[in-house]
N, C-alpha and C positions, 0 to 999 in steps of 0.2 A: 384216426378219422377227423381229429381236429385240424380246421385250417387254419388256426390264426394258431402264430408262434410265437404271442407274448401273452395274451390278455386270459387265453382259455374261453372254454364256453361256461363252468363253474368253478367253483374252488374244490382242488382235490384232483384236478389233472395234472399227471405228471410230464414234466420235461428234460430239459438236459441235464447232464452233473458231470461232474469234472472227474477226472483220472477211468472213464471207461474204454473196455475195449469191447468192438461190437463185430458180429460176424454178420454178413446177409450172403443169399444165394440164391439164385432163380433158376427153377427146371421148368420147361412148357409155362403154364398158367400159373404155378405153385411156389412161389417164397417163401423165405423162411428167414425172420432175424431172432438173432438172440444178443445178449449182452451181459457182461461181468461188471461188475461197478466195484471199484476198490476205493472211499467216498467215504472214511470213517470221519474225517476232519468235516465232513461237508460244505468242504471249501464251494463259494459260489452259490450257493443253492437258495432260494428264493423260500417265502414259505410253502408256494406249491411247487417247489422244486424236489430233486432226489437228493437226501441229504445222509446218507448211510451206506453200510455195505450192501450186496444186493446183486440182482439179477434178474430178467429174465426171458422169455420165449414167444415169439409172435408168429402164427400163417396167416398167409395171406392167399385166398386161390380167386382168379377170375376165372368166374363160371362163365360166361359170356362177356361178349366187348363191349357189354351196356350195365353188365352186372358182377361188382366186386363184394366179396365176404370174408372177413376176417376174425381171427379169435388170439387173447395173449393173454398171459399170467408173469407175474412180478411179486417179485417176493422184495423186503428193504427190512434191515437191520440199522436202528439209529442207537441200541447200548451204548456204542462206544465215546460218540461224540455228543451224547444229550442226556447223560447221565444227572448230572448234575442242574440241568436247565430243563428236562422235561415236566418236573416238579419242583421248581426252586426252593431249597431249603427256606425253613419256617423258625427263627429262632424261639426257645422255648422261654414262655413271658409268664413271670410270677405271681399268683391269684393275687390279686389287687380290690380297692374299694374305689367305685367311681360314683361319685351323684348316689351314693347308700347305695349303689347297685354291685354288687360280688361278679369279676370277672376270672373266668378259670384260667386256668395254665394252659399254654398251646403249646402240642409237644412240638422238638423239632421235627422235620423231614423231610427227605430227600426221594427222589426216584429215579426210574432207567429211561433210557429212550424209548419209542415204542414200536416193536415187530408190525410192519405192513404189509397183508398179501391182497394184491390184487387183481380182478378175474373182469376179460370184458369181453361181447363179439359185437362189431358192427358191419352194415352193409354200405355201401356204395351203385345210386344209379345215375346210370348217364346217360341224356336223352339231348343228340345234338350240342347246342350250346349249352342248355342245362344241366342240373348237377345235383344231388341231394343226399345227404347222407344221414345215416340214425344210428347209435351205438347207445346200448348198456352197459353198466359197469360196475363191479362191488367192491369196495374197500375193507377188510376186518382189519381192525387191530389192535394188539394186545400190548398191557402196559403193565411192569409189574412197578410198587411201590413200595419203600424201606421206611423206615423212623429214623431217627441221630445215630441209632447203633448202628445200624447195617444190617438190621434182623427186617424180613420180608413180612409187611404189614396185609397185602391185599394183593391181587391182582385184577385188570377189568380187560373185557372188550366189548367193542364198539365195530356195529356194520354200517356201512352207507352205501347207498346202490344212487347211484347217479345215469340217468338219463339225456342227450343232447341230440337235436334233430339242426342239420345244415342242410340251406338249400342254397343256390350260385348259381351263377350265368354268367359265362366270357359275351363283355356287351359289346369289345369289337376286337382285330389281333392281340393289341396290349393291355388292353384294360378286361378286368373281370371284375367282381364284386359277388357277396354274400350276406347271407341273415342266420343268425341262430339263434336258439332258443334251450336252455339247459332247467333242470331242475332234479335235487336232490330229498333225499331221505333217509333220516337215520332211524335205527332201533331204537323206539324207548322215547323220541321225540315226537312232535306233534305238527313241529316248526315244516315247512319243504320249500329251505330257500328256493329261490332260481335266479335266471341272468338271461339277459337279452342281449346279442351281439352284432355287429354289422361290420363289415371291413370292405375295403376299394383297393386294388393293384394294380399300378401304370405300370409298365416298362417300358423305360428311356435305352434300350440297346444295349448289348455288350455285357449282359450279365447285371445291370444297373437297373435295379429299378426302384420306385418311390409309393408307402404302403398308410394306409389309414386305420385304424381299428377305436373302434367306439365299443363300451360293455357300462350297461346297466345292471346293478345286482340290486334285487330286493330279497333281506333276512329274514323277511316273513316275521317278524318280531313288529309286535303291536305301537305305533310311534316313533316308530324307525322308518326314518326317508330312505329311499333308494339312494345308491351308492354311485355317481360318475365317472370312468376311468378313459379318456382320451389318450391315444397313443400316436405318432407320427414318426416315420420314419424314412431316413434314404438308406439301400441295401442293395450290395455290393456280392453277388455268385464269382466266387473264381476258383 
């Protein structure tokens, strides 16, 4: 339900990865995509990109020609490719004396990458030229962590349920534009980043068109300025 293809509406929406194959099909009202992602190298993959093995299933049905509902599940496996970078080893440092103060030993350790499943449904309405869309969405994931040996120290997870509301208006044939509004929530935190986005699309003909997207993020972290990201692009359908 995201319209912008680079910026997102918050952090933790997922986009393209490399080496998938994807199935879609439409009967009446009712679509259906799925996908396989073979993605253990995570070649390409951004930080809010798909950077694991993985998979998974999305419907789509328009109830009406003014109103679209949708629902998907995604599973992502990163063991293999963030093993060793999920938790970047700690070398192990020997009790020392600093300034009369006694520092302890830090063991080393290592960890795995971390299992991500996640659950979202949003809707879609369309009124004339206008345009709005709202989706939910939950993220859990699960991290398991090792020492220098290789013996399994801990395991954790972590849920965040993210929230994004789009509203648009095609302002004449080629040009459209939009606003969003995202904000997230983890377990256990207090913080509920969000992000405010806007985007403009010309099209110049032929599959050519020329795209703007502006995103303001604020961490919700006390003295922390909001975050700028300008995007400008020319983009080429064929």
């Amino acid at each position: 339900m995201d319209p912008t293809p680079n910026l997102g509406g918050i952090p933790g929406s997922p986009y393209r990865a490399s080496n998938t194959i994807k199935y879609a099909n439409s009967v009446g009202p009712l679509t259906i995509e799925a996908d396989l992602r073979l993605n253990g190298n995570g070649d390409e993959a951004g930080t809010d990109g798909l950077a694991g093995d993985g998979g998974g299933i999305g419907i789509r049905v328009a109830v009406t020609d003014n109103l679209t509902l949708a629902a998907a599940y995604d599973t992502e496996d990163r063991s293999d490719n963030l093993r060793h970078v999920y938790q970047p080893a700690v070398p192990a440092v020997a009790a020392t004396s600093q300034g009369g103060k006694a520092v302890a030993a830090v063991p080393g350790k290592t960890g795995i990458g971390p299992d991500t499943d996640r659950v979202g449904v949003s809707g879609k309405v369309t009124l004339g030229q206008f345009w709005g869309t709202l989706a939910w969405s939950s993220h859990n994931v699960t991290a398991t962590s090792f020492d220098a040996a290789g013996t399994v120290t801990g395991m954790s997870e972590t849920e965040t349920d993210y929230a994004q509301l789009f509203v648009g208006a095609s302002l004449t044939d080629s040009t459209s534009a939009w606003v969003g509004y995202g904000q997230s929530e983890t377990e256990g935190s207090t913080l509920t980043p969000s992000a405010v986005n806007v985007g403009l699309n010309h099209s110049l003909g032929g599959g050519l068109s020329v795209f703007y997207e502006g995103k303001s993020d604020d961490s919700d972290v006390a003295g922390q300025d909001s975050t700028l990201t300008h995007y400008a692009a020319l983009r080429l359908d064929f």
